[in-house]
C-alpha positions, -999 to +999 in steps of 0.1 A: +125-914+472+098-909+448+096-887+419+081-859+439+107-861+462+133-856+437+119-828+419+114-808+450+149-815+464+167-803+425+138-773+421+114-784+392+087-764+402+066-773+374+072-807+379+064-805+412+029-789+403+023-816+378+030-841+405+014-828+433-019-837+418-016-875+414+004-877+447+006-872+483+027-842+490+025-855+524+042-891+517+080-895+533+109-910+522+120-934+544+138-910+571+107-893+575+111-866+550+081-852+530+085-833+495+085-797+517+110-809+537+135-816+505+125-784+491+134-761+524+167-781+528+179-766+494+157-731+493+138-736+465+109-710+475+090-716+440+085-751+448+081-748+487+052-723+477+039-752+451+037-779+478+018-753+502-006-741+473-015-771+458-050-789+460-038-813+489-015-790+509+017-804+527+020-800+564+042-776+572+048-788+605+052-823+600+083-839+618+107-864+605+113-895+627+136-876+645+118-848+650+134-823+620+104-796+604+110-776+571+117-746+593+148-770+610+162-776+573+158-739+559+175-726+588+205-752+593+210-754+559+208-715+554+248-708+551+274-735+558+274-774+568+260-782+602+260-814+620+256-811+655+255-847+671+254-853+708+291-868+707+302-835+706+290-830+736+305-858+751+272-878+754+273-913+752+239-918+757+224-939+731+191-937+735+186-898+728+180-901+691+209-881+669+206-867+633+204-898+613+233-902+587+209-897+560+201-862+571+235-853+583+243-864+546+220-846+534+227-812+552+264-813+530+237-802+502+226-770+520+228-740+493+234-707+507+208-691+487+167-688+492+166-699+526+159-666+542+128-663+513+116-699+523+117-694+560+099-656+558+073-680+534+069-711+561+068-686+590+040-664+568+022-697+564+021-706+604+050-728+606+055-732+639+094-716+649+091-734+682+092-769+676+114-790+688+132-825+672+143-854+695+173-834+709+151-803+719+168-778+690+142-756+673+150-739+639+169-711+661+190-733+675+203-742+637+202-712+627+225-699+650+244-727+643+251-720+606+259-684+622+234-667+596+218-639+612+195-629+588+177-662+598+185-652+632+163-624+633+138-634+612+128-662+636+135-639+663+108-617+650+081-640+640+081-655+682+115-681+682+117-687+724+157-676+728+155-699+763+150-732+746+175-754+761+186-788+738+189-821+754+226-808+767+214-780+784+223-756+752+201-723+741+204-710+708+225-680+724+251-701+731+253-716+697+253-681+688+282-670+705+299-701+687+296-686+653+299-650+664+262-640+659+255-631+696+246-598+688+216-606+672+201-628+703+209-606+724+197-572+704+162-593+703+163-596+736+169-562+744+200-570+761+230-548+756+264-560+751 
């Protein structure tokens, strides 16, 4: 982790100004994650806007190793601890790649606070909601995860597809219904209940 790294994943947005100008914003750690990505995770907006403005932009689409984009980590990390693993769903297929202990680690640091400001910012910025990491789960998949439906809809409205299916056949609906935020899939989808 370099010092870029750290400063965006504890907020220094000053730091991460100073910084951004005699390093690449772009650089990962060694799971794959990039200053941006550090900074959504923990929904430090001031320094998520830093790393967008600065001289040498990061990408805001760029995937981790196992396919994890800002949007992914400001929308699982939006309200509680998520790690959703394929075990769960009684998988025992090794070669679908899961969420690496370092970033199911990493998702126990998830502050409730800013994400919904640094997701309306990626999303404003042409993050893309629809991508997809190694198990097929987009951004509304973890957001309906964490059950926070102020994500929900935000994602919703900026073009999230509700009929993504994961690697296990799941859409973010039935996450939803999981955590008790159905209504806000299905509202979107002019569906009533």
């Amino acid at each position: 982790m370099t010092p870029l790294h750290w400063a965006s994943k504890h907020g220094h947005a000053i730091i991460v100004k100073e910084l951004s100008v005699h390093t690449n914003p772009a650089e990962p750690t060694l799971d794959g994650r990039t200053a941006l990505h550090w900074a959504s995770s923990r929904g430090h907006i001031s320094v998520v806007k830093a790393l967008l403005a600065n001289g040498k932009p990061a990408d805001i689409d760029y995937q981790t190793r196992n396919g994890w984009t800002a949007l992914h980590w400001a929308a699982c990390s939006g309200k509680r601890v998520v790690v959703m693993c394929g075990v769960e769903h009684g998988t025992q297929d090794t070669s679908i790649t899961q969420t690496s202990p370092l970033e199911a680690f990493s998702m126990s640091g998830g502050e409730p606070k800013g994400h919904e400001e640094v997701i309306r910012f990626l999303l404003k910025s042409g993050a893309n909601p629809n991508l997809c990491n190694k198990e097929h789960r987009a951004a509304l998949h973890w957001a309906a995860a964490s059950g926070n439906a102020t994500i929900i809809r935000l994602l919703l409205e900026n073009g999230a597809n509700v009929d993504t299916r994961d690697v296990y056949g799941m859409t973010p609906l039935q996450f939803a219904i999981e955590n008790g935020v159905e209504g806000e899939v299905v509202q979107m989808r002019g569906v009533t209940t």
